[in-house]
Each structure stands twice: as structure tokens, then as C-alpha cells.
C-alpha positions as CSV (number, residue, x, y, z in Angstrom):
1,X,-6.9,-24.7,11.0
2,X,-9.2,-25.4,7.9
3,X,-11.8,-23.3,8.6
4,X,-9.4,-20.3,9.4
5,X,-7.7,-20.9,6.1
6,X,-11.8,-21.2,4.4
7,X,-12.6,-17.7,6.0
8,X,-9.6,-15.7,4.9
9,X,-9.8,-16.9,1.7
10,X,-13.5,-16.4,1.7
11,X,-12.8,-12.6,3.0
12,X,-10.3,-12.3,0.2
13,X,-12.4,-13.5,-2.8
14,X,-15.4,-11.5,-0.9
15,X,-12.9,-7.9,-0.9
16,X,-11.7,-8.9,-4.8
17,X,-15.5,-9.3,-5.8
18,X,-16.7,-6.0,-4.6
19,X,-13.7,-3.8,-5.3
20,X,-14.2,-5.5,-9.3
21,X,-17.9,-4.7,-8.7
22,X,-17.2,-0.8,-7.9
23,X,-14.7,-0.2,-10.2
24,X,-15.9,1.4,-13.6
25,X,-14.4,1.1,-16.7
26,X,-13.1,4.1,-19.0
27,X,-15.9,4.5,-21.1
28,X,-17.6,5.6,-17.9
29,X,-15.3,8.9,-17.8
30,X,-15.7,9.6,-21.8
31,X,-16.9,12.5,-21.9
32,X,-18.5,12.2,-25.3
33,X,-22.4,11.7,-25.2
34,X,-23.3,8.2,-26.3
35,X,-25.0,8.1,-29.9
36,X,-28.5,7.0,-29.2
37,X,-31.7,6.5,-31.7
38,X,-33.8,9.2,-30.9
39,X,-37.7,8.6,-32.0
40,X,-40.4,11.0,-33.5
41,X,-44.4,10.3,-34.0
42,X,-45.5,11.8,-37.2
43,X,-49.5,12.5,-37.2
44,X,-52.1,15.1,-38.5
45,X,-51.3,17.5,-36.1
46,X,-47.5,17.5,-36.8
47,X,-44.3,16.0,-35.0
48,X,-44.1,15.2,-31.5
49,X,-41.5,16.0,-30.3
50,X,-41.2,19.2,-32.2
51,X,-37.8,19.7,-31.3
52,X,-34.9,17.3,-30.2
53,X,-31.5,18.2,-29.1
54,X,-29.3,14.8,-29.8
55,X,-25.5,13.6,-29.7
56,X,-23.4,14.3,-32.9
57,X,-23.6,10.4,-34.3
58,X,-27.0,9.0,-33.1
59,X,-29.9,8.7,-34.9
60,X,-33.4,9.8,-35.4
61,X,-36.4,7.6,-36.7
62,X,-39.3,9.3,-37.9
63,X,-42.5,7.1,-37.7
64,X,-45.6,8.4,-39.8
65,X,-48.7,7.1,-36.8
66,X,-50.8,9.0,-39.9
67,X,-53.3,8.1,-42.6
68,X,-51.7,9.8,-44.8
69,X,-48.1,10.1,-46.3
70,X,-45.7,12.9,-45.2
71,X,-42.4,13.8,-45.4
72,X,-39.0,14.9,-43.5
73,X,-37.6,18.1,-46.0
74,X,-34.4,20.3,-45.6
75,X,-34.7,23.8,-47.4
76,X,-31.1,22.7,-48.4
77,X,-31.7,19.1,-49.1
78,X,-30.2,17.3,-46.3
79,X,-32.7,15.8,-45.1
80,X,-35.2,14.7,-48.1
81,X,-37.0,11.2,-46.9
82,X,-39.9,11.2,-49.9
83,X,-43.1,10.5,-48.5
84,X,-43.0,8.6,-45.7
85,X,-46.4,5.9,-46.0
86,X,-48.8,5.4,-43.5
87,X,-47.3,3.4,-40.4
88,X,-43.6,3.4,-42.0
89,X,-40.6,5.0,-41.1
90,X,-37.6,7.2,-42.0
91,X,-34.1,7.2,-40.5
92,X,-31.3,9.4,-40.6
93,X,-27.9,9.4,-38.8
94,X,-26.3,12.9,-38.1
95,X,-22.4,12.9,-38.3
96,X,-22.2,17.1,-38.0
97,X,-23.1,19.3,-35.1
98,X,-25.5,21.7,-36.1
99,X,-29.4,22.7,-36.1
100,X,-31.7,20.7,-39.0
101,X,-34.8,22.7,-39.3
102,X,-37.5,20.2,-41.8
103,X,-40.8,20.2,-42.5
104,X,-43.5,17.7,-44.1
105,X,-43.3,18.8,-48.3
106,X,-47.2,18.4,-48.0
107,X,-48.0,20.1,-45.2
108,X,-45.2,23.4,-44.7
109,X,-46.8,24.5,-41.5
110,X,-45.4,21.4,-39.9
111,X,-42.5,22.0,-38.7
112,X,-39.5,20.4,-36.6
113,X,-36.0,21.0,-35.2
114,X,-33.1,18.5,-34.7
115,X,-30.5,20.2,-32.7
116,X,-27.3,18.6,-33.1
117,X,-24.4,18.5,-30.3
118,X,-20.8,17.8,-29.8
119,X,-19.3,17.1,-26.0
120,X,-18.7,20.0,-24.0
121,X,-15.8,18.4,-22.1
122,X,-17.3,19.2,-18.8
123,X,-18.8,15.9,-18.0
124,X,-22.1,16.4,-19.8
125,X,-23.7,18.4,-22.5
């Protein structure tokens, strides 16, 4: 009689363990992308990667892998980091949806694009 009552509550606690272990919580269904800190090499021959398309609310870190100093510049002065020294970095958050087109102040012909993006509401962007 002990052993019956040990395996059906053995097969209970079993069935509540991996019904828990399937379920997924809410955030799983939000349909807003995650904010994430997005990364981009700065060297001689420019920024890899050129261009990024990111979540409204994460973050981008700009890391000069140069010897020498550049910058992350805004025609409109959003983005204005001052030079950025050999082996440090540059971070910037983006609240608003948009496109940020920058360039390095010292070199003009280096160019990059942050593309900015709110949820579509369709279960991905």
C-alpha cells in the first residue's frame, strides 16, 4: 500500500514538474524586442558593422580597436562622442525610433548607420 501511495505521488510531482517546466511566462508573448547592447569595432578602415538595425531602448558601444582617435558625429548633434582614444569606448542609448546616420569628425568618409525600431506587433520585427 506504501509503494502505491510513493508512485502516485511520484507521478503527481513528476506531471506538476514538467507542466511548470513548459509553461512560459508573459514576457515570452511581449511583443516588444528586448533592448540589447549592440557592439561596433572602430579601426582605420572604418566601422564594422557599418550599419545596425537595433530595438528602440538598447544600446550601442562603439570601441576604437585603432591607433588613432576617432569620433561618433551627428550632422545634427545627437550623436557627438569627442574623440574616442585608442582602445576606449563610447556608448549611447537610443530612446526614439528613427535612422542615426554618423561619421568619424576626422575622417568624413567613414561612415555608419544606426537604424532604430519600434515593435511591429506581429510577433517580431
Amino acid at each position: 500500500m506504501k509503494t502505491k501511495h510513493f508512485l502516485i505521488i511520484s507521478m503527481i510531482a513528476t506531471m506538476i514538474f514538467l507542466i511548470a517546466s513548459c509553461y512560459k511566462s508573459n514576457n515570452s508573448y511581449n511583443n516588444n524586442p528586448t533592448p540589447t547592447v549592440n557592439k561596433v569595432t572602430i579601426s582605420a578602415s572604418g566601422y564594422s558593422p557599418a550599419s545596425l538595425t537595433i530595438a528602440m531602448g538598447s544600446t550601442v558601444t562603439w570601441t576604437n580597436n585603432d591607433n588613432a582617435a576617432h569620433t561618433v558625429t551627428t550632422a545634427d548633434g545627437n550623436i557627438s562622442s569627442g574623440d574616442i582614444a585608442a582602445g576606449s569606448s563610447f556608448s549611447k542609448t537610443f530612446a526614439t525610433s528613427g535612422t542615426y546616420s554618423y561619421y568619424d569628425a576626422h575622417n568624413t568618409s567613414m561612415m555608419g548607420t544606426v537604424v532604430v525600431i519600434t515593435s511591429s506587433g506581429g510577433g517580431g520585427y
